[in-house]
C-alpha positions as CSV (number, residue, x, y, z in Angstrom):
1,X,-1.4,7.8,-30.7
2,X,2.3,6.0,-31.0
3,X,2.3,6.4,-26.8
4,X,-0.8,4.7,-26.8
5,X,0.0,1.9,-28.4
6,X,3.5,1.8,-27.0
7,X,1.9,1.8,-23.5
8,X,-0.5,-1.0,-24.6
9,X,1.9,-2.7,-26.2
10,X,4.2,-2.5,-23.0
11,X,1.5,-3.5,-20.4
12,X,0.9,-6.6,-22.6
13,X,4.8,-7.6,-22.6
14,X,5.1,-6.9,-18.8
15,X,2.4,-9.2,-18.6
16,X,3.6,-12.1,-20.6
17,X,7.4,-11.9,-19.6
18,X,7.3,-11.0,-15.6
19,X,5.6,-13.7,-14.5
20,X,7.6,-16.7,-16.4
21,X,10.8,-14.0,-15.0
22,X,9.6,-14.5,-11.5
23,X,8.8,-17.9,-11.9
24,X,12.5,-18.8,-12.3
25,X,13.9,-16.6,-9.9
26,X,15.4,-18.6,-6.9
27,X,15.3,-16.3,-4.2
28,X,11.4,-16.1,-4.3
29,X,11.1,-18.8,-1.4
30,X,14.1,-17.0,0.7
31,X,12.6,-13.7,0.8
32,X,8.9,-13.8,0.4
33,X,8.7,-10.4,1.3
34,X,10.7,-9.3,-1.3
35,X,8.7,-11.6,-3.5
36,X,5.2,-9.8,-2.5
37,X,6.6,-6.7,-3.3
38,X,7.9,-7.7,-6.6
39,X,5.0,-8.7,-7.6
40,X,2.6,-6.1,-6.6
41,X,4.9,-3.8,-8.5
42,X,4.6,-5.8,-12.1
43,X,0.8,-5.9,-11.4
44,X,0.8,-2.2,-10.7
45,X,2.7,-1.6,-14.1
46,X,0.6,-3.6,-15.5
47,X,-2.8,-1.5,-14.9
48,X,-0.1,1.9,-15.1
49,X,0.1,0.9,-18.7
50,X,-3.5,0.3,-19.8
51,X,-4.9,3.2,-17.6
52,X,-2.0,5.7,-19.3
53,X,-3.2,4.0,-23.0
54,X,-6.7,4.7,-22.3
55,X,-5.9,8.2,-21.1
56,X,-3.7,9.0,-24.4
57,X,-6.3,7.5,-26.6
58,X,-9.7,9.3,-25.6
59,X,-7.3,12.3,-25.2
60,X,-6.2,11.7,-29.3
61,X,-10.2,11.0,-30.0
62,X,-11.9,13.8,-28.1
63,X,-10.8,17.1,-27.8
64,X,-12.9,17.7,-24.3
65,X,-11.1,15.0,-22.8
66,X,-7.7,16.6,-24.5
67,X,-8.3,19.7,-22.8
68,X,-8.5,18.3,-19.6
69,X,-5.4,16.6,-19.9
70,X,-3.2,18.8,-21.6
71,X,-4.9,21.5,-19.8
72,X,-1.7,24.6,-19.4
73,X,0.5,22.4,-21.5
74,X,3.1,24.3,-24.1
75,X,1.7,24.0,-27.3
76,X,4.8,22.1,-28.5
77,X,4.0,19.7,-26.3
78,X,0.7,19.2,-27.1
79,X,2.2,18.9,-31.2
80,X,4.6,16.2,-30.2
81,X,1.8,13.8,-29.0
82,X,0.5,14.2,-32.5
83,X,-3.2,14.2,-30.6
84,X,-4.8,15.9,-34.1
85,X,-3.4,13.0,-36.6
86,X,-5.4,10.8,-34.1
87,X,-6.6,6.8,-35.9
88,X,-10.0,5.8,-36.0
89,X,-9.6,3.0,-33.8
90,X,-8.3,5.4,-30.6
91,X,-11.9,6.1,-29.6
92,X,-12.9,2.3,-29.6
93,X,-9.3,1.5,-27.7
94,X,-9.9,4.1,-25.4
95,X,-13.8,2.9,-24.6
96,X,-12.5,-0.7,-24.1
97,X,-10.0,0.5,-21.8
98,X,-12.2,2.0,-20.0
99,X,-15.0,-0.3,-19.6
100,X,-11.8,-2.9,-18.1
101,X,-11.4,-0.3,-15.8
102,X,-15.1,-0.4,-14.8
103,X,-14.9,-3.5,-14.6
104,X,-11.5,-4.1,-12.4
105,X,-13.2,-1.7,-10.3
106,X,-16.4,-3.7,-10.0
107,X,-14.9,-6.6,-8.9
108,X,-12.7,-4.8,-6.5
109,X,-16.1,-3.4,-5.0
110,X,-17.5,-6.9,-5.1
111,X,-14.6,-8.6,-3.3
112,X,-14.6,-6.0,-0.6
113,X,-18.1,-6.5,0.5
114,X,-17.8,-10.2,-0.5
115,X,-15.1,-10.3,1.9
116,X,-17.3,-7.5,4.5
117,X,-20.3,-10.3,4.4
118,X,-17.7,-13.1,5.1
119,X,-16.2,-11.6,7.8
120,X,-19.8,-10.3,10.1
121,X,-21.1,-14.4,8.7
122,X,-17.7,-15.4,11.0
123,X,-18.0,-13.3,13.8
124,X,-21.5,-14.3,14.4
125,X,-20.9,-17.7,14.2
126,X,-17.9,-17.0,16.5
127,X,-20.2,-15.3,19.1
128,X,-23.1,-18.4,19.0
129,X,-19.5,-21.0,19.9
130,X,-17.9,-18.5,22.3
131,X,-20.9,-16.1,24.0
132,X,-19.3,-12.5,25.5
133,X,-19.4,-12.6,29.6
134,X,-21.6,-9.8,31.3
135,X,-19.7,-6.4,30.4
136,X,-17.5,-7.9,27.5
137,X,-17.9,-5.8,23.8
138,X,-18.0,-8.1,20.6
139,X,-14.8,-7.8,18.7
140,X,-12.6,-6.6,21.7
141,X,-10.8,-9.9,22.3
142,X,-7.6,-10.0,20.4
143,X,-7.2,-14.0,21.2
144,X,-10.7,-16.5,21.5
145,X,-10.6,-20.1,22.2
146,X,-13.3,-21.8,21.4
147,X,-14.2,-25.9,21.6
148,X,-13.5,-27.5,19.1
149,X,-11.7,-31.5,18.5
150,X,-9.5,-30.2,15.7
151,X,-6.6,-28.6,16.2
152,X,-6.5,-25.2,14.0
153,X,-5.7,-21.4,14.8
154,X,-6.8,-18.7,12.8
155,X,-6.9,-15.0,12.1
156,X,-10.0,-13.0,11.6
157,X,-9.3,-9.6,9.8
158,X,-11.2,-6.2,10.2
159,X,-10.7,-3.2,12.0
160,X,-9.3,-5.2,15.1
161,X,-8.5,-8.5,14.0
162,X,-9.0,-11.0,16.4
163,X,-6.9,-14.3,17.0
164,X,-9.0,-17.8,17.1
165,X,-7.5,-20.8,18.4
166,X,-9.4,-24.2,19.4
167,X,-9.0,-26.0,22.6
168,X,-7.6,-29.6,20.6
169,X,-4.6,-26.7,18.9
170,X,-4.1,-25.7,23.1
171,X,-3.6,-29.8,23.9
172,X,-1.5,-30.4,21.0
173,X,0.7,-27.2,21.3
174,X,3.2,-26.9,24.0
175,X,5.2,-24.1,25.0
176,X,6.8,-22.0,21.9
177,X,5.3,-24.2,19.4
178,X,1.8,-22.3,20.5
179,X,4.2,-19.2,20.6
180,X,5.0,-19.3,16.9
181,X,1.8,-20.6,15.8
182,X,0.1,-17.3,17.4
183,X,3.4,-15.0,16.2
184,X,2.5,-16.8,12.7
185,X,-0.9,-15.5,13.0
186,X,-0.2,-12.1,14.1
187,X,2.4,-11.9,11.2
188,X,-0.6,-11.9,8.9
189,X,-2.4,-9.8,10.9
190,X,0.1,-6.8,11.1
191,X,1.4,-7.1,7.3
192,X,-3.0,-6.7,6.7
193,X,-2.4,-10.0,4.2
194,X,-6.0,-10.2,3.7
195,X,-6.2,-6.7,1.6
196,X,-3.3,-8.7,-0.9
197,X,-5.4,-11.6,-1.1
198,X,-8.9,-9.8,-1.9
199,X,-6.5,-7.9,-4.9
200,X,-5.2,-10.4,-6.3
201,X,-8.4,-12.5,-6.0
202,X,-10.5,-9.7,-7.8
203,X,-8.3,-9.6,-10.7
204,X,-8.1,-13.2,-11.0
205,X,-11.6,-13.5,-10.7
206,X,-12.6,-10.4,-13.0
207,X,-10.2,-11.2,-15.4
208,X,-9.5,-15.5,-16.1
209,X,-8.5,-15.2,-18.9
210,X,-5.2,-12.7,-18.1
211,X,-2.5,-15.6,-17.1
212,X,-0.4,-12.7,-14.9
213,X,-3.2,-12.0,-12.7
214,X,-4.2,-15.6,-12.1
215,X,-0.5,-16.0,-11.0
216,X,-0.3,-13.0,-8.9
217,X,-3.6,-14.4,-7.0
218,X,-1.5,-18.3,-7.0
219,X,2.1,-16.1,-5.8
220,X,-0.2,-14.3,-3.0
221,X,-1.5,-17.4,-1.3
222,X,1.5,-19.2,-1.2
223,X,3.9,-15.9,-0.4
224,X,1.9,-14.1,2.5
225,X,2.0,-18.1,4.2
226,X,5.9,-18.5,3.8
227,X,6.3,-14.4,5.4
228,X,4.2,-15.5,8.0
229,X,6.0,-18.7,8.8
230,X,9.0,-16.5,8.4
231,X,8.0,-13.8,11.5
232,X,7.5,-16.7,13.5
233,X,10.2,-18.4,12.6
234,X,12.9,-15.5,13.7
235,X,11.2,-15.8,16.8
236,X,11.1,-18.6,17.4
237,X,12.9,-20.7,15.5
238,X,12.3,-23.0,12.5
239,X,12.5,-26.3,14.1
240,X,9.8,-24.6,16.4
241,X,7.4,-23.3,13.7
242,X,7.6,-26.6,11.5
243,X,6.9,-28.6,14.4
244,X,4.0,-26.6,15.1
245,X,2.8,-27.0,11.6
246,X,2.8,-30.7,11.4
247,X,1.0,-31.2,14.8
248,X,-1.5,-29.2,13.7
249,X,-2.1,-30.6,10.6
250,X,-1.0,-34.4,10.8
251,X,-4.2,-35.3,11.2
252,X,-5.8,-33.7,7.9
253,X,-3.9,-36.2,5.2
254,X,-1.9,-33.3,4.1
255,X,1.4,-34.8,4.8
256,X,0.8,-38.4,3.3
257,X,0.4,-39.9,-0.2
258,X,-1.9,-38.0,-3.3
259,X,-2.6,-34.5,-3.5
260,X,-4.8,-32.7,-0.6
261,X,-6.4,-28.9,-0.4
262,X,-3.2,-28.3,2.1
263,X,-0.5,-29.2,-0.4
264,X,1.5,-27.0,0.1
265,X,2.0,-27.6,4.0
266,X,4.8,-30.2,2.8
267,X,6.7,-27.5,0.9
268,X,6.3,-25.1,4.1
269,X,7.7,-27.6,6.3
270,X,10.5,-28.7,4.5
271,X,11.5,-25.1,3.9
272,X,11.6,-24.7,7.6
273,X,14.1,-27.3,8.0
274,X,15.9,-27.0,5.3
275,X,17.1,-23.5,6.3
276,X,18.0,-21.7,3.0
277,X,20.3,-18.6,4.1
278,X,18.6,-14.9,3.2
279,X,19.9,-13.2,0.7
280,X,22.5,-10.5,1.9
281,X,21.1,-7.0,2.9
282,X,22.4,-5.6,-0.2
283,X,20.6,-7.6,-2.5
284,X,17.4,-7.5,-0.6
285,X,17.7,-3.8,-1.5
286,X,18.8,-3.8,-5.1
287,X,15.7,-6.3,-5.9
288,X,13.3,-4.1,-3.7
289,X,14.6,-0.6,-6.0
290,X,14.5,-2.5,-8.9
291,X,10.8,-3.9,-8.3
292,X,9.8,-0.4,-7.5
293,X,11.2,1.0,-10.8
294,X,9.1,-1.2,-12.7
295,X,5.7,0.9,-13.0
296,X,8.4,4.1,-13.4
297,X,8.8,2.8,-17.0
298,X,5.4,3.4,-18.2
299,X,5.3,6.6,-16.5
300,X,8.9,7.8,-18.7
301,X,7.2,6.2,-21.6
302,X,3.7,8.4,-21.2
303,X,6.3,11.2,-20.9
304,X,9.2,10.8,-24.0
305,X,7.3,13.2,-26.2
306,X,6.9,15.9,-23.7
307,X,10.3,15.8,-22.3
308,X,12.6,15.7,-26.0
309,X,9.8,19.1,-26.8
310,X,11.0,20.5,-24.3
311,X,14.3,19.7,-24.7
């Protein structure tokens, strides 16, 4: 029961502290990439640590679920999780453990064919603005240009994700400004951003009242924007890709005073030109090994007693 509540207690700690950690960190802008790793690793600790509590607890309650998951274990072993001395209150942290994973995997279920209904709502309304020609299948088109008097460009995800740019975006675009704007695009479309989003949304949404998923669903949005500006950007250039994004969205308000749903096209933009150096090659890969060691810890945790029996 003392791993249980260890692992609880950990989960709640990762929580609280690796958010405010990542917060401060000042590479975050530099490598976004990096960044989105980092923090689908603390998230995945996170849910490592109550899912291994649960487990520990209904195994220290119920001797069915015990066997199942100490099933061929020395009997050492099984003494040095202390499973028989269990509290009375392992059943009922076990059963709401549980029913938080029901319920993470509701929502999960809920975004995905949330996100499903979206997506066919799109593509038929992309069909009634740009009908197929005799002998053309719907989907097939990687790039669509439809008529439109605002300039935008956008991805649709799915199975084959198709590219959507409007006929003002062709007239204000020139040359490798339209270049990047479509590489941007594609960056999304490749990396499959949209799966990241509908995670972090689910959790958010499932759970408001958890500040670390609310974050991870904030970081998401603004991190799988500055990788993509970044594909397009090696490309292409920065000057090239800023450019792009201030003639496509002068017009909207987002770039003059008060605050404005696009926000954060400013902070894009003046990223861009301000041209922050990447972090060296080695860093990049101490940050990335030590963002994937973080859901290891609950993992050597769930195993301490097992491995000093053993021992």
């Amino acid at each position: 029961m003392l791993v249980s509540l260890a692992l609880l207690a950990l989960g709640v700690l990762t929580a609280a502290v690796a958010p405010r950690l990542l917060a401060r960190s000042d590479w975050a802008e530099r490598e976004p990439v990096v960044a989105l790793w980092m923090w689908q690793c603390v998230v995945a600790a996170v849910l490592l640590c109550f899912g291994l509590s649960m487990t520990f607890s209904a195994a220290a309650a119920w001797q069915g679920v015990r066997g199942h998951v100490f099933a061929g274990a020395p009997s050492r072993v099984i003494e040095a999780y202390e499973l028989g001395t269990h509290q009375p209150y392992s059943g009922a942290l076990a059963v709401i453990l549980a029913c938080g994973g029901l319920w993470t995997a509701a929502m999960l279920t809920r975004e995905i064919r949330g996100a499903r209904a979206r997506r066919r709502r799109r593509r038929c309304e992309l069909l009634v603005r740009s009908p197929l020609l005799p002998g053309e299948e719907p989907g097939t088109e990687p790039l669509v240009v439809l008529e439109g008097e605002r300039p935008d460009a956008w991805w649709l995800p799915g199975t084959t994700p198709q590219l959507v740019i409007t006929t003002a975006a062709l007239r204000r675009l020139k040359g490798r400004q339209l270049d990047a704007v479509l590489a941007h695009e594609q960056g999304h479309a490749r990396a499959r951003h949209d799966w990241l989003l509908h995670c972090s949304g689910a959790l958010a949404g499932g759970f408001p009242g958890i500040p670390v998923f609310a974050a991870f669903r904030d970081q998401m949005h603004r991190l799988v924007e500055l990788a993509a500006d970044d594909v397009a950007s090696r490309r292409f250039g920065r000057l090239t890709i800023a450019l792009a994004l201030v003639e496509l969205n002068e017009e909207r308000g987002v770039f003059g005073p008060g605050s404005t749903p696009g926000a954060d096209l400013p902070g894009r933009v003046n990223r861009l030109l301000a041209a922050a150096p990447r972090l060296t090659a080695g860093r990049r890969l101490r940050l990335t090994a030590a963002a994937a060691l973080v859901p290891v810890v609950p993992v050597l945790v769930a195993f301490v007693p097992a491995l000093k029996a053993l021992g």
